[in-house]
N, C-alpha and C positions, 0 to 999 in steps of 0.2 A: 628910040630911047636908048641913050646908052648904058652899059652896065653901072658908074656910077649914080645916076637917076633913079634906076631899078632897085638898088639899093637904099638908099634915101626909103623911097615906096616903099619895102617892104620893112621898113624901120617905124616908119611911120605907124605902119599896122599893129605890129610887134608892140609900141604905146600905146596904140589907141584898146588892143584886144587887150593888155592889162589893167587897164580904168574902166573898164567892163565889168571886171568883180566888186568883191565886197568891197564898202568904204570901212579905214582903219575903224572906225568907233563900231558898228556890224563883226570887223575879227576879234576884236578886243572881246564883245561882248559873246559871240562864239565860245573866243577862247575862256572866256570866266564862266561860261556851265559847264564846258568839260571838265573844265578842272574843278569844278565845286561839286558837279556829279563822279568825280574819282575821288574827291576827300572824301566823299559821304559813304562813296563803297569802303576804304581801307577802314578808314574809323569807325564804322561796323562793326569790321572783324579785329577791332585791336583788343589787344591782352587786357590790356587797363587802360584806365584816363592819362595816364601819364604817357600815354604817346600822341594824342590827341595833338596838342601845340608841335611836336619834331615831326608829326605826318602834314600841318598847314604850312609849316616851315619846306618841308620838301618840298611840297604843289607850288609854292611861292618861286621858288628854286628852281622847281622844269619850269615853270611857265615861261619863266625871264631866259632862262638859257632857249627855252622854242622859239620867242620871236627872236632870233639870232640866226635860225634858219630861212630857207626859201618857204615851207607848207610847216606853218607852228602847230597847226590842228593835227597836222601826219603824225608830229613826232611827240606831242606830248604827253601820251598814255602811254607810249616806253621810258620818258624821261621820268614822269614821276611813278614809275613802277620803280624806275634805278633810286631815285631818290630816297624814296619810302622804304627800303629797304633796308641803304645806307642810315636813315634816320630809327628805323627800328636794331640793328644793332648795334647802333650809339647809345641808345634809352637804355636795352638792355646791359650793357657794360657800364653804364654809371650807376643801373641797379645794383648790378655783382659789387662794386669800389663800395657804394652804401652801406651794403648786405657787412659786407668785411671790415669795413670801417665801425660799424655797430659790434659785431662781434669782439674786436679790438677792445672797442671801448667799454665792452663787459667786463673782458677778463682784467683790466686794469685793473679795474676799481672794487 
């Protein structure tokens, strides 16, 4: 067998050992209880309910960027650790513009 043959061969394997794992609808469905068992953690511990929607919005947000990588399950409990983060101090900085925006609008009037 020559070396391009041997090649082929172990190409062959290299496909056949990838359709060996999960079928897409099995990662998808994977991937929606990690990420529905990491909302349920964050929103737990959140301040208030107003971070509720910017913490599903984040999880919405790794999940879509993890299947972009090669193992979406590796990486999406640091993606939506980064996200949720990002999203908590978003919520909190349009509380602070509210907060000020109120107080503004005392002293006006």
């Amino acid at each position: 067998m020559g070396m391009k043959e041997q090649g082929m061969k172990n190409n062959r394997f290299a496909v056949a050992a990838g359709r060996a794992g999960q079928s897409r609808a099995e990662q998808t469905a994977a991937l929606e209880a990690v990420k529905s068992g990491l909302v349920r953690r964050h929103t737990l511990y959140a301040p208030d309910t107003a971070f509720v929607p910017a913490i599903r919005r984040a999880a919405d947000e790794a999940a879509s960027l993890a299947w972009t990588t090669p193992c979406p399950l590796l990486v999406l409990p640091l993606l939506v650790e980064e996200k949720v983060q990002e999203a908590r101090r978003m919520v909190e900085r349009q509380q602070q513009i509210r907060e000020r925006s109120r107080e503004l609008l005392a002293f006006a009037t």
